[in-house]
Structure formats: C-alpha cells, structure tokens
N, C-alpha and C positions, 0 to 999 in steps of 0.2 A: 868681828863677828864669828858667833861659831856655828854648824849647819849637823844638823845630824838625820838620819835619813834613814826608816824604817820601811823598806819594801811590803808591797801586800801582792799575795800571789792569787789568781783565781778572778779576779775584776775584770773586766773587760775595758773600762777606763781609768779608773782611778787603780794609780800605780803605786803612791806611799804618800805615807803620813808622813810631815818631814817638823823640825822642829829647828828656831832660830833665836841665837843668843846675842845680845847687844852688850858689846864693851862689859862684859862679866856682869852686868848691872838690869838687865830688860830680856826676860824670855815670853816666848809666842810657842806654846803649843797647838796642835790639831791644824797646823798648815796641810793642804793636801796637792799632792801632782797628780795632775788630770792629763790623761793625753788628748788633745784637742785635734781638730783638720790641722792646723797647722802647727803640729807638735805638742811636746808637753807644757802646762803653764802649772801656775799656782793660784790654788783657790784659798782665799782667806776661813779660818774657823768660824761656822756658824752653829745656827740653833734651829729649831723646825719650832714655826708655832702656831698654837689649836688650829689657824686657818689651813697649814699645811704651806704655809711661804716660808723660805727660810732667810735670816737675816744674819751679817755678817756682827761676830763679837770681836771682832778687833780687828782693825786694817790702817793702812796707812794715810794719813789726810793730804799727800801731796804725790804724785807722779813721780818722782824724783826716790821717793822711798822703795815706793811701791815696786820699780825699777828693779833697784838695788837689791831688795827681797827676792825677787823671782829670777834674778842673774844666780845671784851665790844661791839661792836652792836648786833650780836647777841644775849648776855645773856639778854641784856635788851625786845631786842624781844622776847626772851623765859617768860619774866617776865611780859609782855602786855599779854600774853595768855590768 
C-alpha cells in the first residue's frame, strides 16, 4: 500500500486529507485525520445529503481492513510531523 498525506492548517480538528493506494490496483481518496479525545483516527469519505446527515462513500466491510487503513495512515501522518 501507498499512503500519501496532505496537511490542512487552520482546523481545529481535522488535520489532513490523507489518500490510500492498494497493490497499485485500488485507490480511496478524501480519507480525512481527525484528532479525536483519544488522538488522531480516520474518517472514511463521505457526502452531506439534502437532510443534512452525512453518509460514508466508501469504507471498509470488515474490522480487519478498516484496521489496517487507519494503522498506515496514520503512521504516515505521525511521520509528516
């Protein structure tokens, strides 16, 4: 996988837009790092709609994945520091 990592400055939580490449074959843009109470996570890309809820367009269907996305964007976020 490859993890690339665009800082946003001026936020008060959301820290970058991060973006994650699968075996040269499967990319996810508009991943976002949120700093949370208990540090920074990954928010999957969503959409706002007319009711004003937002829902995610693309996330991972197992724990297991979902894991593994938020380990390697994060570490890379830790390494942009």
């Amino acid at each position: 996988s490859e993890v690339k990592i665009r800082k946003v400055e001026g936020k008060e939580k959301f820290k970058a837009w991060a973006t994650i490449t699968f075996d040269d074959s499967f990319r996810i843009h508009g991943l976002k790092v949120i700093e949370g109470k208990n540090g920074p996570f990954v928010a999957m890309p969503s959409r706002k709609l007319p009711n004003g809820e937002y829902i995610d367009t693309a996330y991972p269907l197992n724990e297991e994945l979902r894991e593994t996305i938020q380990k390697e964007i994060i570490e890379e976020y830790g390494r942009e520091e």
